[in-house]
TORKOL-4160 file (C-alpha; in steps of 0.2 Angstrom, whole numbers, padded with zeros to 4 digits, m for minus):
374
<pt num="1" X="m0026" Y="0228" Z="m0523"/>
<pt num="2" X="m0021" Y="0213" Z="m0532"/>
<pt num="3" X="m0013" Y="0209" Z="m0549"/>
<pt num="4" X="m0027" Y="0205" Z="m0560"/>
<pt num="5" X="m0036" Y="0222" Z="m0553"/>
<pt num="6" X="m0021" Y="0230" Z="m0556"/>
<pt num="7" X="m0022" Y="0224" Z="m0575"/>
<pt num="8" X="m0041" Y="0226" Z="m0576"/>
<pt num="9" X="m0037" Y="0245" Z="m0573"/>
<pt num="10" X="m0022" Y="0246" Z="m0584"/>
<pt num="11" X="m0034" Y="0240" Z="m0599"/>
<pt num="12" X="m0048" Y="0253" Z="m0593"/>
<pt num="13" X="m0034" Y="0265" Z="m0595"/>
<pt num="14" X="m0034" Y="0269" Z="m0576"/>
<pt num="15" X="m0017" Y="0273" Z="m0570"/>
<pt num="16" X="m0017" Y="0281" Z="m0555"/>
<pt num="17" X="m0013" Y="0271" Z="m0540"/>
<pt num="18" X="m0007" Y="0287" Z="m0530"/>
<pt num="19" X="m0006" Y="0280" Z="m0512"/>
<pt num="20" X="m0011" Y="0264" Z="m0517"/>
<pt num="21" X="m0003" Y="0247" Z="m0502"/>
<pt num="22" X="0005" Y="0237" Z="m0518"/>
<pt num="23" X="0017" Y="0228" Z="m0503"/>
<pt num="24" X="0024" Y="0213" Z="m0510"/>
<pt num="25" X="0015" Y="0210" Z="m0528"/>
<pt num="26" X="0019" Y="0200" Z="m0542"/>
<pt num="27" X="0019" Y="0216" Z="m0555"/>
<pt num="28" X="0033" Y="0210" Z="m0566"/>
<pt num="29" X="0030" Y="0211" Z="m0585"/>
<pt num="30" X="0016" Y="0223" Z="m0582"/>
<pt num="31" X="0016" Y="0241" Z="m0593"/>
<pt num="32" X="0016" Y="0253" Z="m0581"/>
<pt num="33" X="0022" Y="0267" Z="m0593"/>
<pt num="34" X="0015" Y="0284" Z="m0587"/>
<pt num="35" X="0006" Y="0278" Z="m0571"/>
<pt num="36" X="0004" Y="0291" Z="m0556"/>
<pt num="37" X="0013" Y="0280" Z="m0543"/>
<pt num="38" X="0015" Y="0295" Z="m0530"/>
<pt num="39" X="0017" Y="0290" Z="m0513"/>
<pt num="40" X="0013" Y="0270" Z="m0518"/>
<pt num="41" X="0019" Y="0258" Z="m0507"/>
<pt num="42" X="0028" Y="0244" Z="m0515"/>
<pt num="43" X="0037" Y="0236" Z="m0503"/>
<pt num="44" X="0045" Y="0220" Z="m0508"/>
<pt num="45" X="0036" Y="0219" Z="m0524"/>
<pt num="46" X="0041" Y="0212" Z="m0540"/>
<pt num="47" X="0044" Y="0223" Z="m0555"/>
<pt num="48" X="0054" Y="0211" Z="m0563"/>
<pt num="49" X="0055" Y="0217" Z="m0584"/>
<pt num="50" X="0041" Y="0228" Z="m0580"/>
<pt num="51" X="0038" Y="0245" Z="m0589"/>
<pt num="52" X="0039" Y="0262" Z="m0578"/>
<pt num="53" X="0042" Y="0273" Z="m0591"/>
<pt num="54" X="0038" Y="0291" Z="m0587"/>
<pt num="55" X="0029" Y="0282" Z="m0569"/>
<pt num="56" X="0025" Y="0298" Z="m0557"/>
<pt num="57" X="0031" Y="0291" Z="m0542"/>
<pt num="58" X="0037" Y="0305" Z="m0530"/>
<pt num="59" X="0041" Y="0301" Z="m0512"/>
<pt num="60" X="0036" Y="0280" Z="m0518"/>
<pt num="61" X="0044" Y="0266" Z="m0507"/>
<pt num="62" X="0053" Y="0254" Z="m0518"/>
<pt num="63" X="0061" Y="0247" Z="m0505"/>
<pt num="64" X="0068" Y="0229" Z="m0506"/>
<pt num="65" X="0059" Y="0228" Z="m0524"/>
<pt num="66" X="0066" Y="0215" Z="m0535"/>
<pt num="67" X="0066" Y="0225" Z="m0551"/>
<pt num="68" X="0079" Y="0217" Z="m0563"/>
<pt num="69" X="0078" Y="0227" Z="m0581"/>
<pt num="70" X="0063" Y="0235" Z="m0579"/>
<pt num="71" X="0063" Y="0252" Z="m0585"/>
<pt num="72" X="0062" Y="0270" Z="m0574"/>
<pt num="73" X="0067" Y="0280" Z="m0589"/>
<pt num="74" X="0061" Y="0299" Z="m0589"/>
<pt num="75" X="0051" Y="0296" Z="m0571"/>
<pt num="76" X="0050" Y="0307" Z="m0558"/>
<pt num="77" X="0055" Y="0297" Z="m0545"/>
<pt num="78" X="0061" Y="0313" Z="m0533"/>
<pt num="79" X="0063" Y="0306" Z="m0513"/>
<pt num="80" X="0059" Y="0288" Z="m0518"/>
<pt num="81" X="0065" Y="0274" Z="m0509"/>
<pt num="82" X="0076" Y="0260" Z="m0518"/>
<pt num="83" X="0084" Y="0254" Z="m0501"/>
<pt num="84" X="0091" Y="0236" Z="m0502"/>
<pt num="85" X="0082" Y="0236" Z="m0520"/>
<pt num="86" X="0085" Y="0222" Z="m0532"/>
<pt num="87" X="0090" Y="0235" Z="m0547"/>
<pt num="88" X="0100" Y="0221" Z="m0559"/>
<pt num="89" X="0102" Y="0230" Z="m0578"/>
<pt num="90" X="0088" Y="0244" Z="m0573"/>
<pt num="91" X="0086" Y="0257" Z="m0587"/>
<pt num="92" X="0083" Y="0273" Z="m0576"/>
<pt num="93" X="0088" Y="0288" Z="m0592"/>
<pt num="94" X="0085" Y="0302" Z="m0588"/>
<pt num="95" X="0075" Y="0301" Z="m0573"/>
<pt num="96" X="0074" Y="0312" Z="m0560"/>
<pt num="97" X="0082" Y="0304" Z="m0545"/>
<pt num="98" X="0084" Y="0319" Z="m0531"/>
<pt num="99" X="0085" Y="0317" Z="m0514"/>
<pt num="100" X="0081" Y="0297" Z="m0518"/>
<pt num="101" X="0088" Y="0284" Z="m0505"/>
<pt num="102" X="0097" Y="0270" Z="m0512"/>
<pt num="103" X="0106" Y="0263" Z="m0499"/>
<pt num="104" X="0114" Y="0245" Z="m0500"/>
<pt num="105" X="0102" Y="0246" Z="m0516"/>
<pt num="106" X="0112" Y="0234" Z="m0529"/>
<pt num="107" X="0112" Y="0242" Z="m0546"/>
<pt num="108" X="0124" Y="0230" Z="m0557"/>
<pt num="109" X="0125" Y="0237" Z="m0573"/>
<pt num="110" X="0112" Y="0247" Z="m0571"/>
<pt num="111" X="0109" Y="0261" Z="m0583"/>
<pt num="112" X="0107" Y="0279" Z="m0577"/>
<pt num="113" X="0114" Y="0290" Z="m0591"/>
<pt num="114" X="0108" Y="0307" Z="m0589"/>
<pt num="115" X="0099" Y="0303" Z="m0573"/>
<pt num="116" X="0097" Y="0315" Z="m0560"/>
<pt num="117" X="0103" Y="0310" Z="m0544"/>
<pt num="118" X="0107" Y="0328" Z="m0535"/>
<pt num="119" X="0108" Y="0324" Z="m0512"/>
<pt num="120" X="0102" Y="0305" Z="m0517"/>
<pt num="121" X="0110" Y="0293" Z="m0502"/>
<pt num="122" X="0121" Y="0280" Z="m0512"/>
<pt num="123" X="0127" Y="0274" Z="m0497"/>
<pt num="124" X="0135" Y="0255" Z="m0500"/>
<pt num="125" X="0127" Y="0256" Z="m0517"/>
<pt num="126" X="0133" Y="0242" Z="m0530"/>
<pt num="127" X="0136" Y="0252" Z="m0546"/>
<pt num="128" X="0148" Y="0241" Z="m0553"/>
<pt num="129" X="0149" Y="0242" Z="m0571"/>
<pt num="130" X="0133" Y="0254" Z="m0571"/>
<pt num="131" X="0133" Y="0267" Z="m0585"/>
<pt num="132" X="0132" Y="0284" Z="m0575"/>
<pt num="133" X="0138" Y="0295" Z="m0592"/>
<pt num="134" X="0132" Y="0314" Z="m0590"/>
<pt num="135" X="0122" Y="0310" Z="m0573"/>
<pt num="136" X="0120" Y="0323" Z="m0560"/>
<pt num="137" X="0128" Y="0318" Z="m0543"/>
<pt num="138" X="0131" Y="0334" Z="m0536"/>
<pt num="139" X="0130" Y="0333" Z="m0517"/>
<pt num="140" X="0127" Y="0314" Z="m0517"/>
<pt num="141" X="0132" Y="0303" Z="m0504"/>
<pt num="142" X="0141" Y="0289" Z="m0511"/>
<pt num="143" X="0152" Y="0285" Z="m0497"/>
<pt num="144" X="0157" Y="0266" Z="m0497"/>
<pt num="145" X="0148" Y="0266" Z="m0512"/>
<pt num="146" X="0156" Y="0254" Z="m0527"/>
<pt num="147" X="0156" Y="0260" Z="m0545"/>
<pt num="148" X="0170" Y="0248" Z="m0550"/>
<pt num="149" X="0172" Y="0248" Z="m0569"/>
<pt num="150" X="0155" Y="0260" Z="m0571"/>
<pt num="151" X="0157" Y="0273" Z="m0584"/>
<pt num="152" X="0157" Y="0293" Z="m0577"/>
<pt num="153" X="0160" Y="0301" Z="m0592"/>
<pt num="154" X="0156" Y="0319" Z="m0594"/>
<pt num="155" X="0146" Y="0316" Z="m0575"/>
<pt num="156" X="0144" Y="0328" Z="m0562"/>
<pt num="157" X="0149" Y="0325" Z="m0545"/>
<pt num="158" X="0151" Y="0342" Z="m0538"/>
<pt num="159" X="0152" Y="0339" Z="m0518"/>
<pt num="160" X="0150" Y="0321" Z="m0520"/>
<pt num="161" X="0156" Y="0312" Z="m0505"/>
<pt num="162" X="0165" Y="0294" Z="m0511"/>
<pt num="163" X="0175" Y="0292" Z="m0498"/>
<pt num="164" X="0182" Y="0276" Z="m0498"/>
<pt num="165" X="0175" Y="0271" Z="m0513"/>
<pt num="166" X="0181" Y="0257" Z="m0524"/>
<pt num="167" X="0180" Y="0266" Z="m0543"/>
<pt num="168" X="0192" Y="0254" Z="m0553"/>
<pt num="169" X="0190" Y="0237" Z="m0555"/>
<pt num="170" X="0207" Y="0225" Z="m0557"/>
<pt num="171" X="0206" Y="0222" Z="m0574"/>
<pt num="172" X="0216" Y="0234" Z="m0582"/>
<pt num="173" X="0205" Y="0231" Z="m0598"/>
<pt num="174" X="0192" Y="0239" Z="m0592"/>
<pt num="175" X="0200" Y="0255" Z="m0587"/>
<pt num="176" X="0189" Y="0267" Z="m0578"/>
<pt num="177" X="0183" Y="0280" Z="m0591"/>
<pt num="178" X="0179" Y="0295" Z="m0581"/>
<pt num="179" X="0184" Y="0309" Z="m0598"/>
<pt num="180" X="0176" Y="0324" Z="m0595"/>
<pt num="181" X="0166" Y="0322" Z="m0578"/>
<pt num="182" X="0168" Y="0333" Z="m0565"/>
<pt num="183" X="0172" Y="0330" Z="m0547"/>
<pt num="184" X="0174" Y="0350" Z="m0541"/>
<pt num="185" X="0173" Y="0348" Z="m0523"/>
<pt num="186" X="0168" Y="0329" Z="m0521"/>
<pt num="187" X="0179" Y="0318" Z="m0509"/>
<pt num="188" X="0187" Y="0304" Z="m0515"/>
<pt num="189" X="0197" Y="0302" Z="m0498"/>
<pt num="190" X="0205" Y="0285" Z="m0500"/>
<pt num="191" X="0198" Y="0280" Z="m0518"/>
<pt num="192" X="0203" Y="0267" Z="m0529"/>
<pt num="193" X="0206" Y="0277" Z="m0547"/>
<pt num="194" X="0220" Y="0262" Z="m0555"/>
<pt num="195" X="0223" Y="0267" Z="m0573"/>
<pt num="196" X="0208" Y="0278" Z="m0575"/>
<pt num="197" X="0208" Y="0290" Z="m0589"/>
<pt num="198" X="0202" Y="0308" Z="m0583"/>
<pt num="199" X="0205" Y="0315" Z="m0599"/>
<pt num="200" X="0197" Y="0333" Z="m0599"/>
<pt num="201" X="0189" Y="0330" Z="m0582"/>
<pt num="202" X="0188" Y="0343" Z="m0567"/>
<pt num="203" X="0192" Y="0339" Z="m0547"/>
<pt num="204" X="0195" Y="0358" Z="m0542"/>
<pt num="205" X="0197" Y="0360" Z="m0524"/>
<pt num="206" X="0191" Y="0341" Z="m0522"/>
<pt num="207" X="0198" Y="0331" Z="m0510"/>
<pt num="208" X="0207" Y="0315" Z="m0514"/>
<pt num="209" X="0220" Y="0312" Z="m0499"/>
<pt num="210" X="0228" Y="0295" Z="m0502"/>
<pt num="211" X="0219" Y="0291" Z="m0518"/>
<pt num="212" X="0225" Y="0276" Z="m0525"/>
<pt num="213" X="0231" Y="0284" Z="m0542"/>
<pt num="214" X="0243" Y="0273" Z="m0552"/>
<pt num="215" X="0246" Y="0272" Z="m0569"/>
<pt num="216" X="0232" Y="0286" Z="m0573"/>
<pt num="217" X="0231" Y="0296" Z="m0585"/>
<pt num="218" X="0228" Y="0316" Z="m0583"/>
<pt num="219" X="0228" Y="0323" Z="m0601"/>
<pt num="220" X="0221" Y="0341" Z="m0599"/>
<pt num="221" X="0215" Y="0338" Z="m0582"/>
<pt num="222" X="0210" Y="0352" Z="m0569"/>
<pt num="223" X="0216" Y="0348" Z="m0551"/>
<pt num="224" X="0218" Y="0366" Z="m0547"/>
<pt num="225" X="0218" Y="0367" Z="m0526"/>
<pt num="226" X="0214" Y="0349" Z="m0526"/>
<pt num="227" X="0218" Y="0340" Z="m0509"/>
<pt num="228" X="0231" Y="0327" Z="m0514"/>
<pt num="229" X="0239" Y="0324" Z="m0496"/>
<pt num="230" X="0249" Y="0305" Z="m0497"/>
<pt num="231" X="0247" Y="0303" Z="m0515"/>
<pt num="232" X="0260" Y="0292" Z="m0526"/>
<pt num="233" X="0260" Y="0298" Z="m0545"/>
<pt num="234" X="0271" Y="0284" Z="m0549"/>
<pt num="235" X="0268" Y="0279" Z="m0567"/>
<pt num="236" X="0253" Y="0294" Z="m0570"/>
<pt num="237" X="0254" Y="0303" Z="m0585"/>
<pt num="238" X="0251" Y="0322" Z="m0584"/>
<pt num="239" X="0250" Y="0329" Z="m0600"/>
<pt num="240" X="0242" Y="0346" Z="m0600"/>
<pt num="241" X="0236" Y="0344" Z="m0584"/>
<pt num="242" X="0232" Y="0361" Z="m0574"/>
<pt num="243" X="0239" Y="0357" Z="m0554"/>
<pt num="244" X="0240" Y="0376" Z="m0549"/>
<pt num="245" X="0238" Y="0375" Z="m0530"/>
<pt num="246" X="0237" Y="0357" Z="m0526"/>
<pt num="247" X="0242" Y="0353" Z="m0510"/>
<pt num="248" X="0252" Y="0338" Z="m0510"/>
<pt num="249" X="0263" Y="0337" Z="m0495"/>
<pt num="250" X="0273" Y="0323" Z="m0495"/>
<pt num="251" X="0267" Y="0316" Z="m0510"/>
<pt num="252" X="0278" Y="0303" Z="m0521"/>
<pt num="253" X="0284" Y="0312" Z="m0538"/>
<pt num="254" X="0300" Y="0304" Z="m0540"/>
<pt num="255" X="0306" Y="0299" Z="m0559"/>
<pt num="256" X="0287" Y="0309" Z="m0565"/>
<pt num="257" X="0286" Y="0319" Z="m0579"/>
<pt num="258" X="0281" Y="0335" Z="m0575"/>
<pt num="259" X="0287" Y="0346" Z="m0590"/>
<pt num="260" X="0279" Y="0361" Z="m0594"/>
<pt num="261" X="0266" Y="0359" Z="m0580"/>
<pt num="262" X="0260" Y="0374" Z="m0572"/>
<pt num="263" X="0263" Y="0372" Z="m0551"/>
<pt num="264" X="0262" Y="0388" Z="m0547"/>
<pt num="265" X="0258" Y="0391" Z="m0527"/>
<pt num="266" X="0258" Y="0372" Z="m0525"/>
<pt num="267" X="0259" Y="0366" Z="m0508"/>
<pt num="268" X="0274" Y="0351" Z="m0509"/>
<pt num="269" X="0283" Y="0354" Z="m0495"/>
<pt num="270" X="0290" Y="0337" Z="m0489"/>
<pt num="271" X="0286" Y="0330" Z="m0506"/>
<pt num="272" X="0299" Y="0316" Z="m0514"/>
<pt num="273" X="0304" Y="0323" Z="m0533"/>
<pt num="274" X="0319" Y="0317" Z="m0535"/>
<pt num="275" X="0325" Y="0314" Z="m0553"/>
<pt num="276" X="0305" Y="0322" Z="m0558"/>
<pt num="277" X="0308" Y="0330" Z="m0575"/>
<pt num="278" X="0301" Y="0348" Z="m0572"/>
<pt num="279" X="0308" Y="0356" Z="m0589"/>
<pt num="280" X="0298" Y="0372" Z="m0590"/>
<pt num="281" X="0289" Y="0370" Z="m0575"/>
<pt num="282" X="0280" Y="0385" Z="m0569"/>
<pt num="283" X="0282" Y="0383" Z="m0549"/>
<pt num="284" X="0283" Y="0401" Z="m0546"/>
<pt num="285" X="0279" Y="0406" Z="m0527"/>
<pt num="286" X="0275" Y="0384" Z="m0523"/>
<pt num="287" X="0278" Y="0379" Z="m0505"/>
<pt num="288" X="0293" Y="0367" Z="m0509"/>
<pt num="289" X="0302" Y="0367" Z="m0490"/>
<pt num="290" X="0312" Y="0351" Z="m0486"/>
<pt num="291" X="0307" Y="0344" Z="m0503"/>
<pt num="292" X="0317" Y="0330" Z="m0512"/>
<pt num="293" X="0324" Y="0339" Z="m0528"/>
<pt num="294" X="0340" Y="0330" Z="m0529"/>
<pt num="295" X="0344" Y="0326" Z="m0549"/>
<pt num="296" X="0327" Y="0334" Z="m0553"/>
<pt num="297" X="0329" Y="0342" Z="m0571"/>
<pt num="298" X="0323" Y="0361" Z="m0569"/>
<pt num="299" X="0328" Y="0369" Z="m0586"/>
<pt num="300" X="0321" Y="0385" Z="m0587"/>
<pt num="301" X="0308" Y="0380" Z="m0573"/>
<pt num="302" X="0300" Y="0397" Z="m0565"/>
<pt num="303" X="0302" Y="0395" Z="m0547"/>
<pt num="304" X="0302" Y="0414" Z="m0545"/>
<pt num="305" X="0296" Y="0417" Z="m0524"/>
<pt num="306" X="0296" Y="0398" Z="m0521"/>
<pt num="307" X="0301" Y="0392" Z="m0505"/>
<pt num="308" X="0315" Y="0381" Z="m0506"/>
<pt num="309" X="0321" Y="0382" Z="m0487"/>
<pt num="310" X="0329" Y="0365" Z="m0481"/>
<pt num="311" X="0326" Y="0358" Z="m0501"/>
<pt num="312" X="0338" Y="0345" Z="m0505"/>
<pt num="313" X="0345" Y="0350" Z="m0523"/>
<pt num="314" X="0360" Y="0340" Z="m0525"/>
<pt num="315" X="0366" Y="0338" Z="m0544"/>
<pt num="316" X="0350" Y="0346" Z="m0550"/>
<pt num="317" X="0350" Y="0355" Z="m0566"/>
<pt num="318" X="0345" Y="0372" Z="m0563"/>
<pt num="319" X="0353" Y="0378" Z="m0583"/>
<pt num="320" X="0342" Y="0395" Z="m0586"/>
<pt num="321" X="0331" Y="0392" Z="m0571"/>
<pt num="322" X="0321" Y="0409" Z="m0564"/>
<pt num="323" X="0323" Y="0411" Z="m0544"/>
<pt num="324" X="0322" Y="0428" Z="m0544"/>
<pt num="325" X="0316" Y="0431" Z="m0526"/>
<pt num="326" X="0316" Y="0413" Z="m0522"/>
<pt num="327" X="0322" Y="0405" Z="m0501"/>
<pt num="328" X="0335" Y="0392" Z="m0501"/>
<pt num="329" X="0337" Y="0396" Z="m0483"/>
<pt num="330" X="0347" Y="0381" Z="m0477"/>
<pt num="331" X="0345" Y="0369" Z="m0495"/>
<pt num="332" X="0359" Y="0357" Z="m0498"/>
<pt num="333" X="0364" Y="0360" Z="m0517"/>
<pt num="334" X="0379" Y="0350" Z="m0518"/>
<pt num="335" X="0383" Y="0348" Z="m0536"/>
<pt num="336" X="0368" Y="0360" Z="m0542"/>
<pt num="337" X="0372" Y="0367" Z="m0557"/>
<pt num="338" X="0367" Y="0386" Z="m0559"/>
<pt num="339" X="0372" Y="0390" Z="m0576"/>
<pt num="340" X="0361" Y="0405" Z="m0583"/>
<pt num="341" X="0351" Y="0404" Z="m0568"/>
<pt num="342" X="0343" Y="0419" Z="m0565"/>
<pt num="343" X="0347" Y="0421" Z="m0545"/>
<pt num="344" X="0341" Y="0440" Z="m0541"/>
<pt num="345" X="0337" Y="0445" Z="m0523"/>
<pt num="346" X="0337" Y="0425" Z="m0521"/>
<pt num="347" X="0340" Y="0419" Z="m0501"/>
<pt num="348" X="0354" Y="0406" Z="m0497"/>
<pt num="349" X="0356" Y="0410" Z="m0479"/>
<pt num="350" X="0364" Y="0395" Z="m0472"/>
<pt num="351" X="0363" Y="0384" Z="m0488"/>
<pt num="352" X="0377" Y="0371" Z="m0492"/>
<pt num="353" X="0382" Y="0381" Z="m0507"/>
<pt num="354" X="0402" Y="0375" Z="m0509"/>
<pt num="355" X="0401" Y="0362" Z="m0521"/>
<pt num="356" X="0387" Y="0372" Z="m0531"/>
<pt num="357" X="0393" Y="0372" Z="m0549"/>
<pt num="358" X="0392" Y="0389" Z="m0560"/>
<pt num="359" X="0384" Y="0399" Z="m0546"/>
<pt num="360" X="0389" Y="0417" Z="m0549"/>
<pt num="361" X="0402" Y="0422" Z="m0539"/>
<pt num="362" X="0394" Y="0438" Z="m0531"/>
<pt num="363" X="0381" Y="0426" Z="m0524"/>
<pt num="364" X="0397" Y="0416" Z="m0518"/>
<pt num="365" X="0404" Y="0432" Z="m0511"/>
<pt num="366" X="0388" Y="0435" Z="m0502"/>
<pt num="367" X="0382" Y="0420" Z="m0494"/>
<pt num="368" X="0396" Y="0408" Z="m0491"/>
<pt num="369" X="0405" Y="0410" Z="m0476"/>
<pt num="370" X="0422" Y="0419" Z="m0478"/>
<pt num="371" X="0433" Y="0402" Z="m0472"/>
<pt num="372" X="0428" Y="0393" Z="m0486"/>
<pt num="373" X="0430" Y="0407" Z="m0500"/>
<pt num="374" X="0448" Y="0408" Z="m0496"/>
């Protein structure tokens, strides 16, 4: 077919080109609103500006279309292909985008609020400064994917992989807002999240090993079991944040501001917290073996059945600390101070306890070795 019987049919008020060859037309500008485009092929075409509102174009190749702001809003465009797609500022709203390929498909500001993008293959995918608010990603693959300075508030990426994907852009203006999106499950192995704010959002049980994550902002975020292996929290701000059962081995909390947070049965063994303000702190039954604690402020922080073995605790302040039941098998707690600690059925078998300060002197009596408590 060619244009003009493209138009002639449009004015007739025939819009079904179902399985129609459209390889490599001029169709910009045309009002394609509502047309059944299911299994078209439209190969290197040019939809530049045009009109594919509510289109019907299951299973359609776009590929290599030069498509700059034309509109897909409320299409079903389920296993279509965009691959290398020219997408500029393209309005996709709340269309249904499953299982579609978008690979190396360049969506620059591209608009795709509410969309539907469950198992679509964003693989290398230019998304910078795309609106993605409240679209569904779950499952997507998005590895090597760049949503730099694109907006993900209130998205779902349930088991997105972005591995290695770039998600913050330099300028710290325009701060990724990622505010009530969800991430459960999704890798973000490696990612780029400088100064986001992830207010409210969700990344339960999702992995994001060696995440670049300074200067963000965690304000009544759930990273419950998250996978933060390698990860410095220098300068992140953790206000209400939920981090039962994070694994962080060797992770970087030194000087952070972990009042009143709940760590219970985290995994920090390794993990540098030295002079880390955990007032409050619930850390009750965490794996903190070998840690860095030494100067860390842990009034009244629970660490009931932690595991402290071979924790360095030198001058922390321990004042009304519970650890009942807690291992401190071979910690060095050189200048630890242990006033009102509560201590019960604790372990301090080979721990440097001499220069402990206020430690009860039954525990004293217990644990040290006799030459020195003459």
């Amino acid at each position: 077919m060619t244009r003009e019987e493209i138009v002639a049919a449009l004015q007739r008020k025939e819009r079904d080109l179902s399985g129609r060859n459209l390889t490599g037309l001029d169709l910009s500008a045309l009002d394609l609103s509502g047309a059944n485009l299911t299994g078209a092929i439209l190969h290197r075409a040019d939809l530049t500006g045009a009109d594919l509102t509510g289109v019907q174009a299951q299973g359609a190749d776009f590929s290599e279309v030069r498509a700059k702001g034309a509109l897909f809003c409320q299409g079903n465009l389920r296993e279509a292909s965009f691959r290398e797609a020219r997408l500029e500022r393209a309005v996709f709203r709340e269309a249904d985008l499953t299982g579609a390929d978008f690979l190396r498909a360049d969506l620059l500001s591209a608009n795709l609020s509410e969309a539907v993008l469950r198992n679509a293959d964003l693989r290398s995918a230019f998304l910078k400064e795309g609106n993605l608010s409240g679209a569904n990603l779950t499952h997507a693959d998005a590895r090597s994917a760049s949503f730099r300075n694109a907006i993900l508030e209130h998205a779902i990426l349930v088991g997105t992989d972005l591995e290695a994907d770039s998600l913050m852009g330099r300028d710290d203006v325009n701060r990724k807002i990622l505010a009530g999106a969800d991430f459960r499950g999704a890798n973000l192995t490696g990612s780029d999240l400088r100064s986001a704010r992830l207010r409210q959002a969700y990344f339960n049980e999702a992995i994001l090993s060696h995440a670049n994550l300074t200067g963000t902002q965690w304000e009544g975020t759930v990273f419950e079991g998250a996978d933060l292996t390698g990860c410095d929290f220098s300068d992140v701000r953790f206000a209400g944040a939920v981090l039962q059962r994070i694994v962080c081995p060797r992770g970087n909390f030194a000087n952070v501001d972990l009042s009143g947070m709940d760590l219970r049965h985290a995994r920090l063994s390794g993990a540098n917290l030295a002079r880390a303000n955990l007032r409050d702190a619930i850390l009750s039954f965490a794996d903190l073996r070998r840690a860095n604690l030494s100067g860390a402020l842990l009034t009244n922080a629970d660490l009931g059945g932690a595991d402290l073995s071979g924790a360095f605790l030198n001058n922390a302040d321990l004042f009304g600390a519970n650890l009942a039941a807690a291992l401190l098998d071979g910690a060095t707690l050189d200048g630890a101070d242990f006033a009102e600690a509560s201590l019960e059925k604790a372990s301090f078998t080979d721990a440097k306890l001499d220069r402990a300060k206020h430690l009860p002197w039954r525990i004293r009596q217990r644990w040290l070795p006799r030459w020195i408590r003459r």
